[in-house]
C-alpha positions as CSV (number, residue, x, y, z in Angstrom):
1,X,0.0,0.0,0.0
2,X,1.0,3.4,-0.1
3,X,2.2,3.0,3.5
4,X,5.5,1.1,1.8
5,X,6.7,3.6,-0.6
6,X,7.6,7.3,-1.9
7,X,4.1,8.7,-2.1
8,X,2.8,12.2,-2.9
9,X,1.5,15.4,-1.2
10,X,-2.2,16.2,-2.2
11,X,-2.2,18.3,-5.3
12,X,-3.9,22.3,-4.5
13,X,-7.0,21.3,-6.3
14,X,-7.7,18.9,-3.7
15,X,-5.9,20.9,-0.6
16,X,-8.9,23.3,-1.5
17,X,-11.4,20.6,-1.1
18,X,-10.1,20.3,2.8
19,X,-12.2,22.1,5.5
20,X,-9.4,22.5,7.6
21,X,-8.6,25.6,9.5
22,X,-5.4,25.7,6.9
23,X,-7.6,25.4,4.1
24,X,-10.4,27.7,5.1
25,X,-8.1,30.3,6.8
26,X,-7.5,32.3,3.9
27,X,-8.9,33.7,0.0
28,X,-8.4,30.5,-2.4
29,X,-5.7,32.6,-4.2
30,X,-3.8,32.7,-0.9
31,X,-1.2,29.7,-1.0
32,X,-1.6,28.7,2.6
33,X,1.8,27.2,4.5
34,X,1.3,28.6,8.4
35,X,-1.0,25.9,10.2
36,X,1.0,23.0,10.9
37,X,-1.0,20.4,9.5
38,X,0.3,18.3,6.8
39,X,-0.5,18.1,3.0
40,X,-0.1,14.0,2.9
41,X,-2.6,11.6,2.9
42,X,-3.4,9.6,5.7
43,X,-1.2,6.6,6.9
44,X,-3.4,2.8,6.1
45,X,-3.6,1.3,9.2
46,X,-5.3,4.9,10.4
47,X,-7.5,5.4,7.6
48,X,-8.8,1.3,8.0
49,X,-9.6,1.9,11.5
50,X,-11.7,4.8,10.7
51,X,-13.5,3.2,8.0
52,X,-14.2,0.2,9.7
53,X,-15.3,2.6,13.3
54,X,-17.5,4.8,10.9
55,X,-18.6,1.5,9.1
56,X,-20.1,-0.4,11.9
57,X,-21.5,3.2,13.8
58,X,-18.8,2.7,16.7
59,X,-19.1,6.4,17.2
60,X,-19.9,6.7,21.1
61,X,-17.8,7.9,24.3
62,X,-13.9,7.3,24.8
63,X,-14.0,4.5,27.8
64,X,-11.4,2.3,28.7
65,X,-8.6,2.3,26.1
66,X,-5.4,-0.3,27.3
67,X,-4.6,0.1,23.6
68,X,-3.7,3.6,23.8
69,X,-0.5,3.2,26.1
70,X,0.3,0.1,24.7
71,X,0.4,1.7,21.4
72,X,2.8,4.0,22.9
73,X,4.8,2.2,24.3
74,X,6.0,0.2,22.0
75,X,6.5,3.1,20.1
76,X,8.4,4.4,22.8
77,X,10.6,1.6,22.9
78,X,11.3,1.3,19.1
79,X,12.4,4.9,18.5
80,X,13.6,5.6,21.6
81,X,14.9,2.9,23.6
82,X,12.1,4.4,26.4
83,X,10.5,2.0,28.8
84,X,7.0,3.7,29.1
85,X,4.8,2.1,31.9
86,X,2.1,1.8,29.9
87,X,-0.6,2.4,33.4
88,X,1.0,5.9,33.5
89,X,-0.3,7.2,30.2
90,X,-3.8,9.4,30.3
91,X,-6.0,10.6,27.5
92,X,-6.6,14.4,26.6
93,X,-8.6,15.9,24.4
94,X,-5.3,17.6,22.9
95,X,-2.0,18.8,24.2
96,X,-3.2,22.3,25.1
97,X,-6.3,20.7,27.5
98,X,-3.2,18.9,28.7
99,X,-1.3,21.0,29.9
100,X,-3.8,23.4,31.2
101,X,-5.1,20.7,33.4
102,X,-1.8,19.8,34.1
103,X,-1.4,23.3,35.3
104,X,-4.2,23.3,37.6
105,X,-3.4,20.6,39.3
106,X,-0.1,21.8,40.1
107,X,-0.6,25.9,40.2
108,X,-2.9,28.4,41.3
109,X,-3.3,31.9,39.3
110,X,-0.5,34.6,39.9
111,X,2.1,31.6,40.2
112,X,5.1,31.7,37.6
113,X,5.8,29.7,34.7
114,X,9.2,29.7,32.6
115,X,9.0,29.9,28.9
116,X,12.2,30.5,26.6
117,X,11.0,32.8,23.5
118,X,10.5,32.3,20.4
119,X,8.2,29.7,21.0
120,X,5.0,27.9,19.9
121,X,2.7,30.7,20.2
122,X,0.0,28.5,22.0
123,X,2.4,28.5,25.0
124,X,0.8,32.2,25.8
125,X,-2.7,30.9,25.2
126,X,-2.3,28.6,27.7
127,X,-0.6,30.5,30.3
128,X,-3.1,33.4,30.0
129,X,-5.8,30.7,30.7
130,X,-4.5,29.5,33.9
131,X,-3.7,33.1,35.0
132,X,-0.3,32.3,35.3
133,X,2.8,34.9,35.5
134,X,5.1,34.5,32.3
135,X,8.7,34.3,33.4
136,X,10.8,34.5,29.6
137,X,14.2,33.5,29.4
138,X,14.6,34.2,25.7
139,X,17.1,32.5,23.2
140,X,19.8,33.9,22.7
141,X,20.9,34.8,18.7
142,X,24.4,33.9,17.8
143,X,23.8,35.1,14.4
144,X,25.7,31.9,12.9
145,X,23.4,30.0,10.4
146,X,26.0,27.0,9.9
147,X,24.9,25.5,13.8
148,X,21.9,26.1,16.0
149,X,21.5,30.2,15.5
150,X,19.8,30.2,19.0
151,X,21.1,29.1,21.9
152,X,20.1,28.5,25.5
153,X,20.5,31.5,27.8
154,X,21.6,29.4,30.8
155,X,22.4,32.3,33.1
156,X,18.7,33.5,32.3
157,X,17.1,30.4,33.3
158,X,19.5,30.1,36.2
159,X,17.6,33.3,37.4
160,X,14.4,32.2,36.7
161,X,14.5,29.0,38.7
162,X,16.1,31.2,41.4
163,X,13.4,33.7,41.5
164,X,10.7,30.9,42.4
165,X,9.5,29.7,39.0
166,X,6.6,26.5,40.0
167,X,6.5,25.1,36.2
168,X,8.9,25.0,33.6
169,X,7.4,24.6,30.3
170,X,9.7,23.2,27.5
171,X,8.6,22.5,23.9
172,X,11.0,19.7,23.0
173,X,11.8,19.4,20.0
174,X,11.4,22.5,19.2
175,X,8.9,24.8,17.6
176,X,9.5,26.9,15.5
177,X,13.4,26.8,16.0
178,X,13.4,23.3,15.0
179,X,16.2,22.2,17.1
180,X,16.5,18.9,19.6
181,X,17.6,19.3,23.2
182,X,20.5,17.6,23.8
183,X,20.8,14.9,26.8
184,X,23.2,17.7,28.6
185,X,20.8,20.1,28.3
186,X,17.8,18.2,29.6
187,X,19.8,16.9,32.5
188,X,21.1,21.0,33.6
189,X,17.0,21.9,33.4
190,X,16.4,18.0,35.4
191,X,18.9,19.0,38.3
192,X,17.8,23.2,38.4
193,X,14.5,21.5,39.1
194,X,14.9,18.7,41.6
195,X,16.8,21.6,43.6
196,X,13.9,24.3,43.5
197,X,11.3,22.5,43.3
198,X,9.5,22.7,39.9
199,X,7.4,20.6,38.0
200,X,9.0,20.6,34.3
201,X,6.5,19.7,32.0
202,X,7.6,18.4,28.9
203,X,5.9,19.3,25.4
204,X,7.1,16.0,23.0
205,X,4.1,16.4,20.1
206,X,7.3,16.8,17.3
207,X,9.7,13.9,18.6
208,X,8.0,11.2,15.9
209,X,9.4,13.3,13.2
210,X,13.1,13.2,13.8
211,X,15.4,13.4,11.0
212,X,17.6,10.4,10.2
213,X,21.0,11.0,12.3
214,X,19.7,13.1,15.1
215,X,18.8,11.9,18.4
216,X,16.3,12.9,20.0
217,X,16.4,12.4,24.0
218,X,12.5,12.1,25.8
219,X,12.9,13.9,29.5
220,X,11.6,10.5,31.1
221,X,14.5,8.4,29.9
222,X,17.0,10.7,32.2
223,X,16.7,9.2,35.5
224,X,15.2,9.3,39.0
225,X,15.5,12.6,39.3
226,X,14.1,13.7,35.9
227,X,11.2,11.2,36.9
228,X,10.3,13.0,39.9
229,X,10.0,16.5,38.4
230,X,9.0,15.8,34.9
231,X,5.8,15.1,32.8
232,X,5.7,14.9,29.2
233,X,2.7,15.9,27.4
234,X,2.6,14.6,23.5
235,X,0.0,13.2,20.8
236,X,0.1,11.7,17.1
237,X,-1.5,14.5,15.9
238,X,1.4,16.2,14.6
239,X,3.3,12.9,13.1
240,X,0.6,11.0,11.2
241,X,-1.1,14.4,11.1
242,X,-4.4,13.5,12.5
243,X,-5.4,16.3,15.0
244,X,-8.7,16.9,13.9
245,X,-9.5,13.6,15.7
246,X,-8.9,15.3,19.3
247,X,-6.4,13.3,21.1
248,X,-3.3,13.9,23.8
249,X,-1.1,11.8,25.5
250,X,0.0,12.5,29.5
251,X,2.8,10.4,30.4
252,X,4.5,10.2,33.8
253,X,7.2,7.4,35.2
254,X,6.8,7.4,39.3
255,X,4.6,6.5,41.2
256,X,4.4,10.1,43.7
257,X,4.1,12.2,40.1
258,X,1.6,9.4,39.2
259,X,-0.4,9.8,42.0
260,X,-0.3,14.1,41.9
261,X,-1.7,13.6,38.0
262,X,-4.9,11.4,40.0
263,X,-5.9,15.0,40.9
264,X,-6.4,15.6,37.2
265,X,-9.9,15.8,36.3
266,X,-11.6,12.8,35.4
267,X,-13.9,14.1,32.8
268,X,-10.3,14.8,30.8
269,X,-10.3,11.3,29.4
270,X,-13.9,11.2,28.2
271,X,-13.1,15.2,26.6
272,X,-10.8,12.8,24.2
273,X,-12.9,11.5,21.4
274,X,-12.9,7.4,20.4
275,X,-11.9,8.1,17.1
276,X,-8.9,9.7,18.3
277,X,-8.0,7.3,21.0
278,X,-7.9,4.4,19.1
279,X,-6.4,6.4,15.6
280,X,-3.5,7.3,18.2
281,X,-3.3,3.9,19.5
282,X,-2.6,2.7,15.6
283,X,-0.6,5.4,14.7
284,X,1.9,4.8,17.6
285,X,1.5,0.8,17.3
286,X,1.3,0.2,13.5
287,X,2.2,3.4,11.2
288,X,6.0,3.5,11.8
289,X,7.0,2.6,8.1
290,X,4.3,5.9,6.7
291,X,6.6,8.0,10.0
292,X,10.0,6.7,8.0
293,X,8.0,7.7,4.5
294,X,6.8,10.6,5.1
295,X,10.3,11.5,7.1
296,X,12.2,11.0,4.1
297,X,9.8,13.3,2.2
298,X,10.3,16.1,4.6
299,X,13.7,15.4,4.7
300,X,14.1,15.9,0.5
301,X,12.2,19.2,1.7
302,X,14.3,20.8,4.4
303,X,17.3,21.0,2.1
304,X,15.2,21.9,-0.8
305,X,14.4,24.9,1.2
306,X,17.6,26.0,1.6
307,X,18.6,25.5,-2.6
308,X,15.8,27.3,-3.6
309,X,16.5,30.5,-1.0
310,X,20.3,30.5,-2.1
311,X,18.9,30.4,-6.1
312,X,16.2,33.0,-5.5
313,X,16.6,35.0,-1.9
314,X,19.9,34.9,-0.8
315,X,20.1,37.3,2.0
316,X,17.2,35.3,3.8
317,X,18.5,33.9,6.5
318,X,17.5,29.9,7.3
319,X,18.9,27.3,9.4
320,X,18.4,23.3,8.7
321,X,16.0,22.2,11.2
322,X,16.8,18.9,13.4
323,X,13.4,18.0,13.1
324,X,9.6,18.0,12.2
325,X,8.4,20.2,9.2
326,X,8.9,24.0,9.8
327,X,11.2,26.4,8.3
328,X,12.0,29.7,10.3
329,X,12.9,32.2,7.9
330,X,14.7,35.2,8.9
331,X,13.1,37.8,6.6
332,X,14.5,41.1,7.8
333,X,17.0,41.5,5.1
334,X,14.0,42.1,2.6
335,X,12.2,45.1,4.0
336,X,8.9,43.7,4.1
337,X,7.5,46.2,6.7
338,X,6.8,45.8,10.6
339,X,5.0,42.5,9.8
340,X,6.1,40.8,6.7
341,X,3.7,38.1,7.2
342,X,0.9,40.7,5.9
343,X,2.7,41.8,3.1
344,X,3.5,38.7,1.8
345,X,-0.8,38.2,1.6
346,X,-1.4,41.2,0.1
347,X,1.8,41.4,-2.0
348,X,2.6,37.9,-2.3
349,X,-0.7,35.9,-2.2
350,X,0.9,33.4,-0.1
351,X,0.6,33.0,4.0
352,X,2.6,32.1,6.5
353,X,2.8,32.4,10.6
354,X,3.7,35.4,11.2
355,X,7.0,35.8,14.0
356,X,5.8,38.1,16.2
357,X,3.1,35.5,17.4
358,X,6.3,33.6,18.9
359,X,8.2,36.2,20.6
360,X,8.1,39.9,19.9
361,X,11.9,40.2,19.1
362,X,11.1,37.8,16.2
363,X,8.4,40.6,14.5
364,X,11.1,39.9,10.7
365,X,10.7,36.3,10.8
366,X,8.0,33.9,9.2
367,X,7.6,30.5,10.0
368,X,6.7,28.2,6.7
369,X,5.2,25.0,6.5
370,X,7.2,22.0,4.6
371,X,5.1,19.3,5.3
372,X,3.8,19.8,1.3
373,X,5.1,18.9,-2.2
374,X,8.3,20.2,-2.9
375,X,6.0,21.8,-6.4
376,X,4.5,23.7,-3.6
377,X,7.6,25.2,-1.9
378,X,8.9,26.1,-5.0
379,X,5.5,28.2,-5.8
380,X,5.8,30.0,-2.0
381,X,9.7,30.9,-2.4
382,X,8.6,32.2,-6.0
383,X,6.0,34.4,-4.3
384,X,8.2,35.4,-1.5
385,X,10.6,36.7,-4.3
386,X,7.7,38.4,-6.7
387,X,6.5,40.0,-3.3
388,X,10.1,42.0,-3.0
């Protein structure tokens, strides 16, 4: 099946069938690459399940789902070399209701969180709904495109775990910078935790789609200590691209941070829907070799990226991403105004995430969308360029 091989993006004629936020966020002439959704179709074992659910009208509540973190953890244990205890794994109805209920379990309104901008803009959504108090220790910009242009401002986070943070919210692997904490890393945030005291929750929804040759490290695999601050929130959604199903994953790996997470609400699980419990359950358990497929597709994509800017806009700046299917694009060298993601709609006809929705030091950047054909990406560089 098409699980086994190359296969292809949706062409636009069909994209513009979708009724996705994506595909109904914008005019029809607006190429649309800022939602991160992807443009292929759906992995076999998913799409069977569905059918056959739909087919037979199994279309009731979420109960009792074993198959959800055994599904996981075999995945778990195949990429990762992670021994998940499959009795520690709860349903959400996505990682957002996660971690908010996560957050009111452990924090009342007025406590501070850590963030380190740019980030996934959601993270503010989140934190303004729990009342929280943002504590930012921002990346910092080394301005050098051939490694990781943004690095970790230890001496910031230092201060911030000094100053009486309660949560530490990471998005690992990263979003939008693309990049993969490294084991050291993880292990500097693990011990700045155990010592003052704060829950680090863990935001994992990219880790399927790690490129061939990096290593990504899941915060649970580091330990005792990293067991008894940490709890990893992640989902399927974003690597077989199914989040319209509503589905989350909580994951925890001791019994004391197992038995704080009891405090969770118990209507959370039946918020998740069936179709997305069991779709999740699959994708984790049996949709490994469409992961490695579609991988290699947005691996051909990444570096395509970065051919077509050196051919067409040079000065943009753009640094390979370690992972998952977004391209942050340093646009400040073109002039596009104080938000070029408007100008490239009006001017360009195409659409992308605009920086500023990350952190507001990042107002010149845009954040594309690869997950597509490569046909595609060529047509959203071309516009970019027409648009100068």
């Amino acid at each position: 099946g098409m699980s086994d091989q190359q296969f292809s993006a949706h062409n636009l004629a069909e994209l513009h069938t979708h009724r996705s936020e994506k595909w109904r966020g914008f005019a029809d002439d607006v190429l649309p690459l800022p939602v991160a959704e992807m443009d292929f179709p759906v992995a076999e074992p998913i799409k069977a399940l569905l059918t056959e659910m739909v087919a037979h009208s199994d279309l009731g509540y979420l109960g009792p789902i074993p198959e959800l973190g055994l599904g996981f953890k075999k995945f778990a244990a195949e990429r990762w070399n992670w021994t998940v205890d499959e009795k520690q794994v709860r349903a959400a109805t996505d990682v957002g209701v996660a971690v908010v209920e996560i957050l009111r379990v452990f924090t009342k309104p007025g406590d501070s969180i850590l963030i380190s901008s740019p980030v996934y803009h959601n993270f503010y959504t989140w934190i303004n709904e729990t009342k929280l108090t943002l504590v930012d220790a921002p990346f910092e910009r080394t301005g050098d495109e051939a490694t990781n242009p943004w690095v970790i401002n230890w001496p910031s986070i230092e201060k911030a775990y000094t100053s009486g943070i309660k949560v530490h919210l990471l998005c690992s692997p990263h979003n939008p910078l693309g990049f993969i904490y490294t084991k050291q890393d993880l292990l500097k945030i693990v011990a700045l935790a155990k010592k003052h005291n704060v829950l680090v929750i863990s935001d994992e929804i990219h880790a399927p789609l790690t490129f061939p040759g990096e290593t990504f490290v899941p915060i649970l695999t580091l330990g005792a200590d990293a067991e008894s601050v940490s709890v990893t929130v992640t989902a399927a959604s974003k690597g077989w691209n199914i989040a319209g199903l509503k589905c989350a994953i909580i994951i925890s790996q001791n019994a004391e941070m197992n038995s704080k997470l009891a405090n969770l609400a118990p209507a959370m699980h039946y918020r998740a829907s069936l179709l997305g419990g069991f779709a999740t359950a699959v994708a984790f358990a049996d949709s490994g070799v469409w992961l490695d497929t579609v991988i290699a597709q947005l691996d051909h994509n990444r570096h395509l990226i970065k051919k077509l800017l050196a051919e067409k806009l040079p000065t943009v700046r753009y640094h390979i991403p370690q992972n998952s299917y977004l391209a942050w694009l340093d646009l400040d060298s073109l002039h596009l105004g104080a938000d070029p993601s408007i100008t490239l709609i009006e001017r360009g006809r195409v659409a992308f995430s605009p920086g500023h929705a990350f952190g507001k030091q990042c107002d010149q950047y845009v954040r594309l969308n690869f997950a597509t054909s490569p046909e595609i990406i060529t047509e959203a560089i071309d516009r970019i360029a027409r648009a100068i």
